[in-house]
N, C-alpha and C positions, 0 to 999 in steps of 0.2 A: 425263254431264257436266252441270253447272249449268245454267243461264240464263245469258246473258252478264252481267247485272247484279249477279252471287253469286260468290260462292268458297266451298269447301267449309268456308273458314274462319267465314264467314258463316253457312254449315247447322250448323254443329258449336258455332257460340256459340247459334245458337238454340235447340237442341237442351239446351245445357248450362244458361242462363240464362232463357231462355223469354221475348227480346229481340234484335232487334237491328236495327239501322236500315241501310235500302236508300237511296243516293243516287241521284235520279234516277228513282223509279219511274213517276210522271205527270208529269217535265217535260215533254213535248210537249203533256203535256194540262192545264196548268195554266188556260189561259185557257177551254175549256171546259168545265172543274168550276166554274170561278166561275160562268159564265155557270150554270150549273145552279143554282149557289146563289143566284143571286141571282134565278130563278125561282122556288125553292123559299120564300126566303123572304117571297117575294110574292103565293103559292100555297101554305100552309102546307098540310099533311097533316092526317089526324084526331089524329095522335101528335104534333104540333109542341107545345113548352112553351117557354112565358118563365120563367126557374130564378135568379130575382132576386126577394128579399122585397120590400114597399114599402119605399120609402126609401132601399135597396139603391143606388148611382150603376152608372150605364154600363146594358147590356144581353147576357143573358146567352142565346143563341139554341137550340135545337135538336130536331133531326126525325129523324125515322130511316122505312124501307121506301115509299121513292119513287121507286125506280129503273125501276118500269112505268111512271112518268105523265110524268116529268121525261127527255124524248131524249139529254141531253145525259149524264145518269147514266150511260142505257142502254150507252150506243155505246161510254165507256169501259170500262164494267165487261166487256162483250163483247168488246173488241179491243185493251186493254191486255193488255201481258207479267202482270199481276197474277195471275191464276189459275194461267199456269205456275210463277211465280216461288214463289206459296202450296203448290202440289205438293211443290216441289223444299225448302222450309223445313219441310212438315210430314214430310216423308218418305213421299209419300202417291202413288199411282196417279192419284188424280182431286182437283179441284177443287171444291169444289157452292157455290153462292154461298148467304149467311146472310141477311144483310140489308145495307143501306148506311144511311148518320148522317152529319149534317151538324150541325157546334157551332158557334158563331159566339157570339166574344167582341169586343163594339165597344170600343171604345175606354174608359177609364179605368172597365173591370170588375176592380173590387179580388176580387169572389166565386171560390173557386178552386172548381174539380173536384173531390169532395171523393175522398179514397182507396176505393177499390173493385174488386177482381171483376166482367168480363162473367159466367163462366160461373153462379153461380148465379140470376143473372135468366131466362136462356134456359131452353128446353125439350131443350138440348142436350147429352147426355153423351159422351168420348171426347178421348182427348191430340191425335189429329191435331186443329187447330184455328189458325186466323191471322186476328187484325184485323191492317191497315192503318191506321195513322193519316197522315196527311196535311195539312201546313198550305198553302195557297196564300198564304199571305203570310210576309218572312222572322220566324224567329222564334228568341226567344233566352230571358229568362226566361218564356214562356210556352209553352213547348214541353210536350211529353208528360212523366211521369215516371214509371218503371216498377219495381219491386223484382225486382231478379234473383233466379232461383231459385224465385219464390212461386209460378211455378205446378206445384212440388212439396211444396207445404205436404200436411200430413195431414188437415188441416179447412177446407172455404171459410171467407169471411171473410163478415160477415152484411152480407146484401145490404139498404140505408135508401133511401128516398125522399127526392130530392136537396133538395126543398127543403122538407118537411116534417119529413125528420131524422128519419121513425118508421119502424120497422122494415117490411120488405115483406114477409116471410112470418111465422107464428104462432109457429112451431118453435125461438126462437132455441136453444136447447142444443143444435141441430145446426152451430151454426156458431161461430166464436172472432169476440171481440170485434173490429173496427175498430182496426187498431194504426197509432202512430203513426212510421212508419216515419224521420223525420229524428230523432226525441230517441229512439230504439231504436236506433242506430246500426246498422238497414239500410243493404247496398249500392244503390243508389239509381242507374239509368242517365236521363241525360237529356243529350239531343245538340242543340246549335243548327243548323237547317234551315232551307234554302231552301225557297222552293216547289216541289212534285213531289216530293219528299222524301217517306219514309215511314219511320215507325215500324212495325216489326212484331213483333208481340208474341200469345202465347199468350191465347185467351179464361179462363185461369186466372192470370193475372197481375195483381197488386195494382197500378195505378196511378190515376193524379191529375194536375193541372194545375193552377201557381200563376193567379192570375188576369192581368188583363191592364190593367197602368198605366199601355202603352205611347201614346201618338195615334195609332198604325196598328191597324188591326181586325187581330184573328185568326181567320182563316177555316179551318175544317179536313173534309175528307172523309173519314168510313171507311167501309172495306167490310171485311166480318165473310165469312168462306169457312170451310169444313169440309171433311175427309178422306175416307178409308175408311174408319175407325173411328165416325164419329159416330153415333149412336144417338137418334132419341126419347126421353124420359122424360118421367114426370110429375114437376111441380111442386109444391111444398104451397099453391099460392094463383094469382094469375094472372102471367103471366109477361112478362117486359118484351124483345121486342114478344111481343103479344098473338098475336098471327095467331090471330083468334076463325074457330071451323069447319074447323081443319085436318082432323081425321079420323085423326088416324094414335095408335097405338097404344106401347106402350113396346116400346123395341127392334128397330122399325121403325126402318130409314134416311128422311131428309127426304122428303118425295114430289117428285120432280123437276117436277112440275107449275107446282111453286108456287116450290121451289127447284133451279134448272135447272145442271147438271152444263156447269160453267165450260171445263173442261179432264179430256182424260184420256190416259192415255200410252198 
């Protein structure tokens, strides 16, 4: 049987669409991700960027692999239904957690998210695979938006540097162009969300986010989990996150050390 927060209808759209959104997944824990973020942002990490050119209006926030320094990451990512809930969507025995992200859009940030693939930044290969997107504030046109199906394209999509626009690896022939999924009349999923809410979607999923015109901030958490299937690889260049001195080799499972097994059945 599921998690109580799933239906098999839920596992079968994920499976099929490589999307779908959980109501409710950190509502209990909404007030202590903020409080997280708003450590985080007060304690930035060595990976925090401001992703706003000059001149740019608003503020456009984000950090990623905080979750040993900042208590309040920890305790959820540890004792949230998420790791089950990640099992039961990937189709997987265990859980392993990836890394966790915090994006923080302030108020009248016209800049959007641009369209992108997690998995070719990672060092990570394998279909079991789930980020969590999460907004802690409600959100309507600045929600997540996902391309159904993309993460069964045949090519990734070429991974750029969000605010330099320059390609991040050398290789591009290994990858398809950047498409413009609204005037390509891609199907296109985006769901208005309360807080605790989550987006769940494949680390092979083309998605994006308009920017944010609204006067309320959008504050969003993700945390990135992998299967049984995931695997090591090498990268052609360095990989976003870095995690410099891992040690492990291709084809190697993550080293639990470092990436600590969430859930297992």
């Amino acid at each position: 049987m599921p998690h109580p927060l799933l239906t098999q209808a839920d596992i079968d759209a994920f499976q099929r669409d490589g999307v779908v959104v959980i109501r409710g997944l950190w509502a209990d824990q909404v007030d202590q991700l903020r409080a997280g973020i708003d450590r985080n942002m007060a304690e930035p990490g060595p990976y925090a960027a401001e992703n706003l050119k000059e001149g740019e209006a608003g503020r456009f926030f984000d950090d990623y692999c905080n979750w040993q320094r900042i208590p309040e990451f920890e305790e959820v990512i540890r004792t949230s239904a998420a790791a089950e809930v990640a099992a039961d969507l990937m189709q997987s025995d265990s859980a392993q957690l990836f890394h966790d992200h915090v994006l923080v859009k302030e108020p009248g940030t016209s800049k959007p998210t641009p369209w992108h693939q997690d998995a070719p930044y990672y060092f990570v290969s394998g279909r079991q695979t789930v980020s969590f997107w999460s907004p802690l504030d409600p959100v309507t046109d600045a929600t997540l938006r996902c391309v159904a199906g993309s993460h069964k394209w045949d090519k990734p999509v070429l991974p750029t540097r969000w605010l330099s626009e320059e390609n991040f690896y050398p290789d591009e022939d290994a990858y398809m162009p950047v498409p413009d999924p609204d005037a390509e009349g891609m199907t296109v999923l985006e769901y208005p969300m309360a807080p605790g809410d989550a987006v769940a979607f494949n680390f092979d999923i083309l998605h994006g986010a308009r920017g944010n015109e609204r006067a309320e901030r959008r504050r969003a958490f993700s945390l990135r989990l992998v299967g049984d299937d995931a695997r090591y690889v090498t990268r052609p260049g360095r990989t976003s996150p870095p995690f410099p001195g891992h040690g492990m080799q291709d084809g190697q499972r993550l080293r639990e050390d470092w990436f600590p097994i969430l859930f297992r059945r």
